[in-house]
C-alpha positions as CSV (number, residue, x, y, z in Angstrom):
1,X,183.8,132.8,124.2
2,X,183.1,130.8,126.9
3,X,179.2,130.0,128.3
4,X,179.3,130.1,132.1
5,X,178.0,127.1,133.5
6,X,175.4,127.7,135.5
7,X,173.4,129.1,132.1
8,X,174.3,125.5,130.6
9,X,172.6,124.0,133.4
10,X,169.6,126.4,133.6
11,X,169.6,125.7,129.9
12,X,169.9,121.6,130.1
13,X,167.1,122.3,132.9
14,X,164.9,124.0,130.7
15,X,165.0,121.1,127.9
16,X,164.3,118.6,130.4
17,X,160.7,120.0,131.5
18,X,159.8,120.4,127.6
19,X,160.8,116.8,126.9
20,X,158.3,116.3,130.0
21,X,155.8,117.9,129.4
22,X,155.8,116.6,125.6
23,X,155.3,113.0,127.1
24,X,152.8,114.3,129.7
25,X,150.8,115.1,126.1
26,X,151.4,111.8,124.5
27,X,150.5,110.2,127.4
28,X,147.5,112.2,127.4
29,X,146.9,111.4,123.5
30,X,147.8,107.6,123.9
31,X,146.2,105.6,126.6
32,X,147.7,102.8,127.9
33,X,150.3,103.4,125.5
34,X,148.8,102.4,122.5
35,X,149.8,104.2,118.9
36,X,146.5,105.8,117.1
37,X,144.5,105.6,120.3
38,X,143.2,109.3,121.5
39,X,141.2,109.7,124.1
40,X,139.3,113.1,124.1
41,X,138.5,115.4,126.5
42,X,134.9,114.5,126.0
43,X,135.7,111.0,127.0
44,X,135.1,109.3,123.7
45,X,138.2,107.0,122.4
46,X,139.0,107.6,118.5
47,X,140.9,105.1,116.7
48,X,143.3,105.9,113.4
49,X,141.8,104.1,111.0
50,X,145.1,101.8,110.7
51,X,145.1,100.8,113.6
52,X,141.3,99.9,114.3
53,X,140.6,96.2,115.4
54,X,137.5,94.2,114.1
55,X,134.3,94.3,115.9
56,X,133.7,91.7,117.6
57,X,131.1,88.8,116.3
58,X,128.0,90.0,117.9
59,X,125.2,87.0,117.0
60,X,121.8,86.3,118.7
61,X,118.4,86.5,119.4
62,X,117.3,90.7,118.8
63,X,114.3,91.6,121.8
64,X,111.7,90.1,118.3
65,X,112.8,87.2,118.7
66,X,114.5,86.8,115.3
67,X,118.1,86.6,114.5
68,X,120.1,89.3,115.0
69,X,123.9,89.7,113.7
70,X,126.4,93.3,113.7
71,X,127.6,91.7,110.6
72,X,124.5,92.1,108.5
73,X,124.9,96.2,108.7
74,X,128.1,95.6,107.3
75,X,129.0,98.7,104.8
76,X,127.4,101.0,107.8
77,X,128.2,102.9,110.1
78,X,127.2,101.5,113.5
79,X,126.6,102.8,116.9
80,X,126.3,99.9,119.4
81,X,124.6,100.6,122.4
82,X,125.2,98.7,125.6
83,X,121.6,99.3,127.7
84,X,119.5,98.0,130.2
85,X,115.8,98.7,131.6
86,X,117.0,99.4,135.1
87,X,119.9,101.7,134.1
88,X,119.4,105.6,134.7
89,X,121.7,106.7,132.5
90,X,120.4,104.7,130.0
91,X,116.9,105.8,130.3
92,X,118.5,109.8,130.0
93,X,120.4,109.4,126.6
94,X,118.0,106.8,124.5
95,X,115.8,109.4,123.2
96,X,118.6,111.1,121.4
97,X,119.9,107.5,120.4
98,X,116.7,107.2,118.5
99,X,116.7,110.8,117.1
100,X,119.7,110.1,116.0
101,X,118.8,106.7,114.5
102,X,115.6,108.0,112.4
103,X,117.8,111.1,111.0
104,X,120.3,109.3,109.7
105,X,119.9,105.7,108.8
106,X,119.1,106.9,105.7
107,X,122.8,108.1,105.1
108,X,123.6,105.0,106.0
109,X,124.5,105.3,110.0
110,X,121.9,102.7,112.3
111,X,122.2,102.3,115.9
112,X,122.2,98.9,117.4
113,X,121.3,98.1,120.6
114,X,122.8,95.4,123.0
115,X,119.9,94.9,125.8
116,X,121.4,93.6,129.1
117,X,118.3,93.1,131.2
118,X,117.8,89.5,132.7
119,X,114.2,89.4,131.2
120,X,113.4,90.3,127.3
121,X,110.2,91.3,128.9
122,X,111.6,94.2,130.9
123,X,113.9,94.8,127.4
124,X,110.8,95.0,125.4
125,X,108.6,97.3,127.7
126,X,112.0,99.7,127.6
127,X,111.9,99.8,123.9
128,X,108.2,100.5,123.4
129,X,108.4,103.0,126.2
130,X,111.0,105.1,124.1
131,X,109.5,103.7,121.0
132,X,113.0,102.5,119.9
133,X,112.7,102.4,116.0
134,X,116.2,100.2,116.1
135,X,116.7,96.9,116.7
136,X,118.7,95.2,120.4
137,X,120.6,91.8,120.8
138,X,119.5,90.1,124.3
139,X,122.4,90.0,126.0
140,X,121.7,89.3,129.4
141,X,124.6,86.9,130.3
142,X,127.0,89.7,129.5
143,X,128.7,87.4,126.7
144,X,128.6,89.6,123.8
145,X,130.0,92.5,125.3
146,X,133.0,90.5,126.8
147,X,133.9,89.7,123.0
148,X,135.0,93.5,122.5
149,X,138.9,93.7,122.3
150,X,140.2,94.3,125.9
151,X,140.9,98.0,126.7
152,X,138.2,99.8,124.1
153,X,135.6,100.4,126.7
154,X,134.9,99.8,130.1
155,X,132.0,97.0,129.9
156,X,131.6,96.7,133.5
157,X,128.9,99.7,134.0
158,X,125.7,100.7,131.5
159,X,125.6,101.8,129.5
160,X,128.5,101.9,127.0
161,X,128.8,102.9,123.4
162,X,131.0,102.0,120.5
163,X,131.5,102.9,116.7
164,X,131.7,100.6,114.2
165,X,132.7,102.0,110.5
166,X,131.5,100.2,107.1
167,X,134.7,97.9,106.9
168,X,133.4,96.3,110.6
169,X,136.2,98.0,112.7
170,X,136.5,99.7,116.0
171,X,136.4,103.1,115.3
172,X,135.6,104.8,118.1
173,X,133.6,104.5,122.0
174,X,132.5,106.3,125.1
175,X,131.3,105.0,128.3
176,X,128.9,106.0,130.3
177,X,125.8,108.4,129.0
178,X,125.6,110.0,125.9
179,X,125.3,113.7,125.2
180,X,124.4,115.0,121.6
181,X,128.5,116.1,121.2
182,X,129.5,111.9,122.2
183,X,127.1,111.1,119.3
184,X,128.5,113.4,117.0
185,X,132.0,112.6,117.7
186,X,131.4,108.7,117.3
187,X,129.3,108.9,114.3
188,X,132.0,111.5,112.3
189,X,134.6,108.3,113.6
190,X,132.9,105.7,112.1
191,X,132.7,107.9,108.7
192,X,136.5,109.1,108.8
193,X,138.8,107.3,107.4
194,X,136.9,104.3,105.9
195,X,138.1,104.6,101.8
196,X,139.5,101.5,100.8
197,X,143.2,101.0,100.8
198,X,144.7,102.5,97.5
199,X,146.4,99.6,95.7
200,X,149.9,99.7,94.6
201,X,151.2,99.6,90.8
């Protein structure tokens, strides 16, 4: 039996919008194009654990004065926190970042902060203000946030958050203020994923 032609078309047609919309949704899932990229409709970026770069070498002077290095909470999982005195936004969400800080450094996830003012002063009045119980790099040259891997976060604008699990990878960020989901969703990142490779025979 023969299939009339116009239910070929209307049938080719109907293929055609599915294959669209299927890349509309990898688009959607894969910014910029990158595989095991997914950007949420919360705004946080997840990365498979595969595919996560290395965090960047953050070393300097923490708002104490003393040393400060990401790579000494190695086997953590980390929440860097891009912040600065002056920024609103920053201000709004630090309260929860310490909440969050005090409940579960214990279960081995600390928050690190990554303190952009142009005095340590002003940095230092911000954290006894909020009574920040976790420690901040000065960064007030911008430097150490330039060294993240191009296209995790947007570093222009405060403040900015990313997730670094316990083998120092990217596994997840957000920019712009935190809510107590954005926490949530970067902490269970860091956690996911981060058993050793199994070893082959």
């Amino acid at each position: 039996m023969r299939t009339p032609t116009r239910l070929i078309v209307l049938s080719l047609a109907a293929l055609t919008v599915v294959a669209v919309g299927v890349g509309v949704l990898v688009g959607r899932d894969d910014p910029d194009g990158r595989r095991g990229y997914h950007q949420g409709k919360d705004g946080v970026l997840t990365i498979e654990a595969h595919r996560r770069p290395r965090a960047p070498d953050l070393t300097g002077s923490g708002l104490d004065g003393k040393p400060l290095s990401l790579a000494a909470y190695k086997g953590k999982a980390v929440l860097v926190n891009g912040w600065a005195s002056w920024c609103g936004p920053c201000r709004a969400e630090t309260p929860l970042l310490v909440r969050t800080h005090n409940t579960l450094r214990a279960r081995g996830v600390v928050v690190v902060g990554l303190d952009q003012d142009d005095s340590a002063a002003n940095g230092r009045a911000f954290a006894g203000e909020f009574h920040m119980s976790y420690p901040s790099l000065l960064d007030s040259g911008g430097k150490q946030a330039l060294k993240l891997p191009k296209g995790v976060l947007n570093t222009q604008g405060l403040p900015f958050t990313f997730a670094v699990d316990p083998r120092g990878r990217i596994a997840a960020a957000a920019s712009g203020q935190l809510d107590a989901h954005k926490i949530d969703a970067l902490v269970k990142a860091a956690q996911a994923g981060t058993a050793p490779p199994a070893r082959t025979p």
